[in-house]
N, C-alpha and C positions, 0 to 999 in steps of 0.2 A: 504494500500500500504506500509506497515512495512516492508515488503521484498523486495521490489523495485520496484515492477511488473510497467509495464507503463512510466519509467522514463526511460529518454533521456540515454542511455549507459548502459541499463542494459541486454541485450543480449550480445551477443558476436556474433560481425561483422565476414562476413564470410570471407572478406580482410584479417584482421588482427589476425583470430585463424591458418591461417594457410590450413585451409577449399579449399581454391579455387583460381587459381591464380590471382594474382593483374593486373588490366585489365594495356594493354601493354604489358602483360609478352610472352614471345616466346610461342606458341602454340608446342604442344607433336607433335609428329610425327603420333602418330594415328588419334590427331582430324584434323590433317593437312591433311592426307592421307582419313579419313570421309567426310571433307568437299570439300574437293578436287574431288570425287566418287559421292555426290551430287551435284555438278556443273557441271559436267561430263552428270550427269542425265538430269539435265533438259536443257544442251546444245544439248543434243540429240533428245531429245522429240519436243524439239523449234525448230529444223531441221526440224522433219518430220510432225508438225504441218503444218509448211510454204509451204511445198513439196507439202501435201494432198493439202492445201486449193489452192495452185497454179492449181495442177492438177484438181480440183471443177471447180475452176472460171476462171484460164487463158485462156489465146486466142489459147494454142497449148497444146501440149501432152510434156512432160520430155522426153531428149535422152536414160533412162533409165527405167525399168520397179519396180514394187512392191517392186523387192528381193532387184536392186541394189541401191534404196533406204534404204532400212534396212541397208543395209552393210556401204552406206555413211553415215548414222545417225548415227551408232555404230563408224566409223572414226570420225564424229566432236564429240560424249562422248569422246573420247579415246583423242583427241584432248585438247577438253574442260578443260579435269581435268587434262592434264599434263600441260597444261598452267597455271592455275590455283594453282596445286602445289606447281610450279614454283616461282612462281608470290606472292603468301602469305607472303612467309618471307619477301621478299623485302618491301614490301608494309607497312607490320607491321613493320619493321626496321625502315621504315620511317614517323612511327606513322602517318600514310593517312590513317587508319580504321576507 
């Protein structure tokens, strides 16, 4: 171990080269906009999850058919992630992550 290998600080932290943001730091607009598109995702999918299994197991039928469920699932994604995107900085501003 003449060259350091296995010793406490012989790497270079990915914090401190510069590598990767220091956690807290304001998130980019694209991971903002990424993550925002995946929450988007699976608020919609959890809609029509809920929908289907309603219409499996509930006591009645939806005032609506197949389609205008698709289109209301695609409104809570569209929903989801504009809340969502909203909702990041502030959140992170208020170190609650």
């Amino acid at each position: 171990m003449a060259d350091g290998e296995g010793e406490w600080g012989s790497e270079p932290d990915a914090v401190t080269d510069g590598s990767a943001p220091a956690p807290g730091a304001a998130a980019t607009p694209r991971a903002r906009a990424r993550s925002a598109a995946l929450w988007g995702i699976v608020g919609g999918f959890a809609f029509l999850v809920l929908a289907q299994g309603y219409r499996l197991l509930g006591p009645g039928s939806l005032p609506v058919g197949f389609g205008g469920l698709v289109l209301v699932g695609f409104a809570v994604a569209a929903a989801s992630a504009g809340i969502t995107y909203l909702a990041e900085a502030r959140v992170r501003a208020k170190r609650r992550t």
